[in-house]
N, C-alpha and C positions, 0 to 999 in steps of 0.2 A: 590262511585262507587261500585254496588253490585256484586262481582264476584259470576259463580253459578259452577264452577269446577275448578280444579287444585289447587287449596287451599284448605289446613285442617284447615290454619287460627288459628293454635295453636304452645305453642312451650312449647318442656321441660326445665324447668331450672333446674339443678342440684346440689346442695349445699355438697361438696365432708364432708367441718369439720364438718357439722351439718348430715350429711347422710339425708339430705332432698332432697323430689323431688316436684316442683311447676309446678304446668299449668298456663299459659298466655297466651293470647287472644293478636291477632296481628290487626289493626285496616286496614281496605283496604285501607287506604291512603299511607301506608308504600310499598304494592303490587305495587298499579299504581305509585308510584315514583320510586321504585329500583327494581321492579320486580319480587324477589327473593335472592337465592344463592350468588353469589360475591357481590351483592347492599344490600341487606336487613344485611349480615354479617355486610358489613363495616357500615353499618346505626347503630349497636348497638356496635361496636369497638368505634365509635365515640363516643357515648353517654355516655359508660361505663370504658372507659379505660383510664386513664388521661395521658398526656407527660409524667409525670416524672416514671411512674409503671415499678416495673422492673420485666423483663420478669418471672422472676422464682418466683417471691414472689406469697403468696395466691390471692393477688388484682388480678393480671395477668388472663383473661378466655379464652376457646377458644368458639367461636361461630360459630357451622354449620348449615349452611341451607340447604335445597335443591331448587328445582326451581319448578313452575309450570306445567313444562313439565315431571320431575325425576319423573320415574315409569309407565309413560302413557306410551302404549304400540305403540310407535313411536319407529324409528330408533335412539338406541346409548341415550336411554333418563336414563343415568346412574352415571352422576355426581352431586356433591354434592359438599359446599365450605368450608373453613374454614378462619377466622380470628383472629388473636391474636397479641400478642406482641410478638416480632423475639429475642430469646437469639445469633442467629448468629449473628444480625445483630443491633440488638439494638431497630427495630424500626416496624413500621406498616408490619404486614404479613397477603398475600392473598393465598390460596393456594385451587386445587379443587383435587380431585380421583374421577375412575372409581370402578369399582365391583359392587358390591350389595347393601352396606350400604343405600346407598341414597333411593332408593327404598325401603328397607326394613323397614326405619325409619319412612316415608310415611306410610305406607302399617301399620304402629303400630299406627298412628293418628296424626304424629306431623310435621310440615314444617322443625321443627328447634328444636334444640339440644343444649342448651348453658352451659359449666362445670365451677364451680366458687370453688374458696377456696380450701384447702388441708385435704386430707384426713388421717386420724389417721396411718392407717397401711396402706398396697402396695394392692391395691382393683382395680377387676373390675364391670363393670355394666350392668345386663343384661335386656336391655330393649323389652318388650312382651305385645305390643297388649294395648298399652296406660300405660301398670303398670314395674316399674321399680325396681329391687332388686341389693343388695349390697351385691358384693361376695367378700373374700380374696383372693387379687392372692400372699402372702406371699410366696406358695410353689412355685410359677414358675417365681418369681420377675424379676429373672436375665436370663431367658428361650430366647429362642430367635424366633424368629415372627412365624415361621412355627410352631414348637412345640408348641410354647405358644396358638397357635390359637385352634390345635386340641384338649390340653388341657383343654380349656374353653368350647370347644364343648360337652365335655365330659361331663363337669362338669355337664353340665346345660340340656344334655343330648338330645341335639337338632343339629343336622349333619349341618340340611337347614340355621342356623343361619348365618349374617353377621359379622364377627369380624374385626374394626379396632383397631392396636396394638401397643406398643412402644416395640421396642426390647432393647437387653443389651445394646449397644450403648447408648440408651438414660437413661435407668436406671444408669448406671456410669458414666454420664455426660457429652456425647458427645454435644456441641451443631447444631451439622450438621446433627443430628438425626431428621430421618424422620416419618411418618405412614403407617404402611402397613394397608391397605385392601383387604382381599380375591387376594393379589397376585399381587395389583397394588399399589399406592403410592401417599399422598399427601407430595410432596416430598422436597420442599425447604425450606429454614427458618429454620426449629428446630421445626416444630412445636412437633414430638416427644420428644424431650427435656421439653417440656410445660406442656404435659402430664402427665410425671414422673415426673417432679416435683411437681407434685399435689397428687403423689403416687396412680395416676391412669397408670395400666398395658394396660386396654383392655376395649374398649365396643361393645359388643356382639346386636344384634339389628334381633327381627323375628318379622314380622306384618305378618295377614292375612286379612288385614282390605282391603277395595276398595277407588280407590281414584275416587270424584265423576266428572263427566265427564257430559259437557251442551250438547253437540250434539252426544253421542257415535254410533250411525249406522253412522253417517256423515264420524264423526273421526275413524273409523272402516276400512270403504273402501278409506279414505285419507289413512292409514297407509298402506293399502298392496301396492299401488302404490308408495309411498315413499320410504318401506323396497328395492321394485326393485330398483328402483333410486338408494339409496344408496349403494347397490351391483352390481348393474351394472356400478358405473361410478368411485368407488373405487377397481379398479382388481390387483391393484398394490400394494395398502392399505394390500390386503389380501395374496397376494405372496409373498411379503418384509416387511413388515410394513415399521415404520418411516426410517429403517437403509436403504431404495430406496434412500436414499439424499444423501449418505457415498462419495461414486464413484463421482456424479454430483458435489455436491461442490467442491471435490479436481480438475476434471474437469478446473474448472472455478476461481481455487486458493483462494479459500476462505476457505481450511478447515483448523482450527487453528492445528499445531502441535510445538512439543517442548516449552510448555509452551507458546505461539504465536511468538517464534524467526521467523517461518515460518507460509506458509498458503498451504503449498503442502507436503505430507505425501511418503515418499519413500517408505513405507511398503505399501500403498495403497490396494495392490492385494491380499492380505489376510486378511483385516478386512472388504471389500466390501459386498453387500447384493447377488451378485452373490455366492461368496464366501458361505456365512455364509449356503446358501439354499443348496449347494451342498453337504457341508461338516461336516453340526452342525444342522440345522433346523429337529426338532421331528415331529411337529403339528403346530397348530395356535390352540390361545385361544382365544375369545370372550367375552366381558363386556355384562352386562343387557341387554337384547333387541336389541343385536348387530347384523346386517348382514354381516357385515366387518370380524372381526374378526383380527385386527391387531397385536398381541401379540403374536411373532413369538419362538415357545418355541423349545430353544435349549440345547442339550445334550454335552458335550466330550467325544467323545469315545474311545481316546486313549493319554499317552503321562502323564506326569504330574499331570495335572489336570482332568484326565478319572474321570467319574462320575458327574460330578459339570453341573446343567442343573442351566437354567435362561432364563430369553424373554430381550434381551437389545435391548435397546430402539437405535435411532440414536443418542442422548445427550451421553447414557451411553458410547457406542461405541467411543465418539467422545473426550470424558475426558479420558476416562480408555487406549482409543486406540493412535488414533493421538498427544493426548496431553503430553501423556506419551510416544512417542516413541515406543510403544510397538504392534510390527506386529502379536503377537500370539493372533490368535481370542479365542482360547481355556483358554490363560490368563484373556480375558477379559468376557467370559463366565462364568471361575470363581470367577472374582473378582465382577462383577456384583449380583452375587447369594451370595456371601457374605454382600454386600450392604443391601441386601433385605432381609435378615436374622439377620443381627446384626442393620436392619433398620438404614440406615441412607441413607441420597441423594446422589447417585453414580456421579454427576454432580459436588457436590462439591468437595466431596472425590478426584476425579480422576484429578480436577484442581488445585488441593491445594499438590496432590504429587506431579503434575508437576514442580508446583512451589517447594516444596522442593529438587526434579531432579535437579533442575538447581540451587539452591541455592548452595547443595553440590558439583556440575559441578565446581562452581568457588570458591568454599572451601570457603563460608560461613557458612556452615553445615557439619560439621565431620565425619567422621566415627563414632567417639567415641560418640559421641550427637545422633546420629539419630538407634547406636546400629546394623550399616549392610551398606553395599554397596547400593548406590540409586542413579544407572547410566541413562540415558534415554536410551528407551528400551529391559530394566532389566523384561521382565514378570511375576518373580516369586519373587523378591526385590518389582513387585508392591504387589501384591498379599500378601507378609508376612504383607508388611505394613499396608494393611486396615485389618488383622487381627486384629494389634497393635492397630489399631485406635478402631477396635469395642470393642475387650477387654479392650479401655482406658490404656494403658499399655506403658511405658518408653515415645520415644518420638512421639508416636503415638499417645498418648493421647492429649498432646499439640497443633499438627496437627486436629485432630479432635474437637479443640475449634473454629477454624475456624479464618480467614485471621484478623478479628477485633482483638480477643485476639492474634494473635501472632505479628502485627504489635506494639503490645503495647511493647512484651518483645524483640521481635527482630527487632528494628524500622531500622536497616541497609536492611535487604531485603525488606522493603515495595516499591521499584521501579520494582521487579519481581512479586507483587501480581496483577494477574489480574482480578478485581473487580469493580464495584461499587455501592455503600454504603453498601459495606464490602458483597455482595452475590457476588460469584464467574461468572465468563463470562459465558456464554452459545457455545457451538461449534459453531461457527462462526465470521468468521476473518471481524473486521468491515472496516479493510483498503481492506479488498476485496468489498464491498459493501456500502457503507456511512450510507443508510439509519439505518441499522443494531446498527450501533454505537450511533444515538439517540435513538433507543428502547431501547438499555442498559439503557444508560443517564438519560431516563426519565418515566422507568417503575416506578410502585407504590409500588415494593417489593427490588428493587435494582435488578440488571443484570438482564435482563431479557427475551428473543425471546418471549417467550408466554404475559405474561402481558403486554411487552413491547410495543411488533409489530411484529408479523412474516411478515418481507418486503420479504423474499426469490423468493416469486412468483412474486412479483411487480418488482423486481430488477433483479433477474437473470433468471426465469423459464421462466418469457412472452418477459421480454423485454418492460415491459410500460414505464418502466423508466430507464432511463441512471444512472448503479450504481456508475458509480464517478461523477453523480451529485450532487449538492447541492439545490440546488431550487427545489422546490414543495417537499424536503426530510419533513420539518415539516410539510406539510399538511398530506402526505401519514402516516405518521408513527399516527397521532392525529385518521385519518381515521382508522385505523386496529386497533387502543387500543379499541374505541368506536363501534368496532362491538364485538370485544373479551370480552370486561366489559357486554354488554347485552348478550352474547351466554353464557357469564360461569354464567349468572344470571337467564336464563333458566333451566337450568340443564341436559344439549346435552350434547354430545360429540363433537367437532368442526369440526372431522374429518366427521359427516355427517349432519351437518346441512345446505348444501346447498340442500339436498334432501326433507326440508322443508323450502325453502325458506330463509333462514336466513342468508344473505350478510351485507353489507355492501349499499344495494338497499335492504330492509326485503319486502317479498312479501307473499301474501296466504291469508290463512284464519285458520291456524288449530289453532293460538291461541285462535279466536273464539270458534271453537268447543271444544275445552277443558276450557275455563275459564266463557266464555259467553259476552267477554269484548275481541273485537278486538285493541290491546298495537301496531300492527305492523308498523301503521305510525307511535307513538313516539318511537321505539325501539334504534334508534342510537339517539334519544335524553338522553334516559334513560342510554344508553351507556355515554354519553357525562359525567351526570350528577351523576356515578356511579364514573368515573375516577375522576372527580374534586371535589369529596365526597373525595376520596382516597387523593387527593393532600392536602385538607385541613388537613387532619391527620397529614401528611408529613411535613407540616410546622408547627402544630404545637407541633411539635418532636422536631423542627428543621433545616428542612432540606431549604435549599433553592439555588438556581443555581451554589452555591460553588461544591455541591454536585452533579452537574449530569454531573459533567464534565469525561471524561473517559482518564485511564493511560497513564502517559509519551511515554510510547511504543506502542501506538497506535499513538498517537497527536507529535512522534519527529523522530519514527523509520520508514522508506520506507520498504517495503516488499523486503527482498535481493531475492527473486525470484518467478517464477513460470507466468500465466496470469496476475497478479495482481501486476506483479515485481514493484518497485520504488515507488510506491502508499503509501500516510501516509495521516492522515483524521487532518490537521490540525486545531489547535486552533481556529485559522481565518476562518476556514470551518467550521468548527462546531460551533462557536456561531451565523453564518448567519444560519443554520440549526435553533437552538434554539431559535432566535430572530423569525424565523419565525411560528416556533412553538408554542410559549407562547402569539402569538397574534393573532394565528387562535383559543386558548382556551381562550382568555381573561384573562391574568394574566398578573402580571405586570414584568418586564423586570429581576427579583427577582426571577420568577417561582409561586410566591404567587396569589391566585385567586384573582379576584380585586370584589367590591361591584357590580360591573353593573353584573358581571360574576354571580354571586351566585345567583342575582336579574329573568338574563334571565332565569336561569335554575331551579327557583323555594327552591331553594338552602336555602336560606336566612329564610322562615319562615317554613323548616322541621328541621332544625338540631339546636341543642343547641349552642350557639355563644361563649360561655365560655367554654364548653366541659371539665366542670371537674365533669365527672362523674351522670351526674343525668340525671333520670329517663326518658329515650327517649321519644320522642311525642307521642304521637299514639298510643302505650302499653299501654294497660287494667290492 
């Protein structure tokens, strides 16, 4: 299939011990089966990275793509993916960010980005217009994201550049460290952790290149009709951002607080998105090509934490806030901006103090261990502590290995970690909504609302479906992975791709005008066949339906209050969920893909069937 735009059809490979940099030719068979971004990454995680690799060794890469959409001047065409192996977690990691990178990496001539091996000294790399150089970041090793960013700028003497970054967290060894980019975040897994371990700080990334387009007066006037679409029918996107859900979930008793003891938040009335616009909200910020502008950028102006500005997300809010007990939106303004400066994922962080709150609560954890009081509700107890965690420091450090390493040394609390396969929960109470609890179960990264399935709107926004059901819960959840695996393989944003079409129904024509090859009938195939790429990883890690099962205190504990009172998403429940699950994907009762399955989806003669590492198909 000859595509004639949206592809550069090249990719950098980067060899950090050897300070080499390679181009490789991507064969369009690789495009029309995984599309891009999340599919084309995990197509080469597969190929290159074997079971047993441990996350931090040199073998360990990360691999970014972008999509055939990142950079075309469409609505929110601003992400980019990544895949590696998870130090959180042990196992297959997907992860995408907004900003600029994605485009800008484009725009220098390459689809793709792939970093291998370890580098001598603490180095970043600035890539410019196809040609790549190797800087020391020695003097700002341990600098933390924001500094570290302007600093590279400096260096290299270019303001326009994209930089994504690992902060101190991840240089001392946090592994819940994340990446920043230009101020937003590919944020779970560790993938920051991966990074520094390769004794890579930063890569810096400016193109001026054009990326070439089959129909561009077509795709021209597509886009100004779109840009409206997506700003006229996201007004609430751009008022509140994500934090409009804060109020509605607790609403409807599904917003997880006190580590999930509850699903209704007493403090409510001060971490709300009413709230935050009144009393904390600066501006709105906007990604690449954004009409939206979701990134609702807040200040403290008084109190403790005056000064500490930050954009929290509804996740951030909803670990840092609800989860913790803590009604001070000003706390979580700051602890948020700490997250993003000592880079690491505010989601984990903010679930895994929880969990220490409540270990302490019942004097599993001491004063004298944890080095300070850690009550729920404590604002400024949360706050010192993600200090401790980003400077790796006493028992902060521990806590920021994340829920796998501390269950190993403190295997009496692992009934309080709320997890699965060791990534921490996502704000959302699944005995409030069923479906919720298999997107955890059965995401490709562990816990997960985005990879998983954001049911939110199918379960409690419309009303399609009955959230203490259990039937039709595995179609629906199979249905939202398979539109989310192709959108984050385009390289959208999700928040406006129904402005081009791109459901769960994919309709239009602008893949046409950008590639020359209309994908939008096979797109939730390509979705289908992206996720069950992803599953074979997962099994062969290990993982298999021991593992998607979700915590005693969800599957034993009744919600002691709120709309959602008495409600527990039993074992009995949830494996008729899963049983129905794993045979609308064709796997066998194990969660493992079966031979018809790989057969339908094409599966069976693109991927290497032994997967220990050799040379993916299709590469040139």
């Amino acid at each position: 299939m000859l595509f004639k735009g949206g592809y550069l059809g090249r990719v950098l490979r980067v060899n950090l011990t050897d300070e080499k940099a390679t181009i490789e030719e991507i064969a369009p068979q690789v495009y029309e089966q995984f599309l891009g971004g999340r599919g084309v990454a995990a197509f080469y995680y597969y190929n290159e990275i074997g079971a047993n690799t441990d996350p931090l060794s040199p073998e360990n890469k990360i691999f970014f793509f972008t999509g055939p959409l990142t950079g075309v001047r469409l609505p929110s065409t601003t992400k980019f993916n990544l895949a590696t192996k998870s130090p959180q977690t042990g196992l297959y990691l997907c992860s995408n960010s907004g900003g600029n990178f994605g485009p800008h990496l484009k725009f220098a001539g390459f689809d793709g980005l792939i970093i291998e091996g370890r580098a001598k000294r603490p180095t970043f790399l600035y890539i410019r217009d196809g040609q790549v150089e190797f800087h020391s970041a020695e003097a700002f090793w341990e600098e933390e994201t924001g500094r570290g960013t302007e600093i590279i700028k400096d260096t290299i003497g270019e303001k326009r550049a994209s930089v994504m970054i690992a902060g101190r967290a991840a240089v001392r060894g946090a592994d819940i460290a994340c990446i920043m980019v230009d101020g937003r975040s590919a944020g779970r897994g560790g993938a920051g952790r991966v990074m520094a371990s390769k004794n890579l700080k930063a890569v810096a990334v400016l193109g001026r290149g054009k990326i070439p387009l089959h129909r561009p007066e077509a795709l021209a006037e597509f886009s100004r009709e779109a840009m409206r679409k997506a700003r006229d029918s996201r007004p609430v996107h751009t008022r509140f951002g994500t934090p409009q859900y804060t109020g509605v979930l607790n609403e409807l008793g599904c917003y997880p607080s006190y580590n999930f003891r509850t699903s209704v938040f007493d403090g409510i009335e001060t971490i709300k998105a009413e709230y935050m616009e009144k009393h904390y909200k600066v501006k709105n910020k906007a990604c690449y090509s954004c009409p939206i502008g979701c990134a609702q950028i807040c200040e403290v102006k008084e109190g403790p934490f005056k000064g500490f500005k930050s954009d929290p997300e509804y996740e951030s809010i909803g670990s840092l806030g609800g989860q913790c007990g803590v009604a001070d939106f000003g706390a979580i303004v700051a602890a948020n901006n700490l997250c993003d400066e000592y880079g690491m994922d505010s989601m984990s962080a903010g679930t895994i103090i929880a969990y220490a709150m409540e270990c302490y609560e019942l004097g599993l954890f001491s004063r004298e261990l944890i080095g300070r009081e850690l009550p729920f509700g404590d604002g400024k107890a949360m706050v010192e502590m993600l200090r401790d965690m980003g400077e790796m420091r006493g028992f902060g450090a521990e806590l920021a290995r994340g829920f796998k390493y501390l269950a190993a040394k403190y295997p009496e609390t692992v009934p309080y970690m709320m997890h699965c396969k060791w990534m921490p929960f996502a704000a959302y109470e699944p005995r409030g909504f069923f479906g919720i609890g298999l997107s955890y179960g059965t995401s490709s990264r562990g816990a997960c609302h985005n990879v998983g399935g954001w049911t939110i709107r199918d379960e409690l926004l419309t009303g399609e479906y009955d959230r203490f059901a259990v039937k039709g819960k595995g179609l629906l959840v199979k249905r939202i992975q398979d539109t989310r695996a192709y959108v984050d393989s385009l390289g959208i944003c999700t928040v406006a791709r129904s402005s081009m079409g791109f459901s769960d129904r994919p309709s239009g024509t602008v893949l046409e005008m950008v590639t020359g090859v209309d994908l939008t009938p096979q797109l939730m195939e390509i979705g289908e066949r992206i996720y069950t790429l992803e599953r074979l990883i997962l099994a062969r890690e290990g993982i298999t339906r021991k593992d998607d099962y979700l915590p005693d205190r969800i599957m034993k504990e009744p919600l002691p209050e709120g709309p959602a009172k008495g409600k527990v998403l039993t074992r009995e429940m949830y494996d008729e969920m899963l049983d129905e699950y794993y045979a609308a994907r064709g796997w066998d009762r194990d969660g493992i893909p079966t031979r018809e399955c790989l057969k339908q989806l094409a599966l069976d003669s693109v991927v290497q069937s032994d997967g220990t590492g050799t040379v993916a198909a299709g590469v040139k």
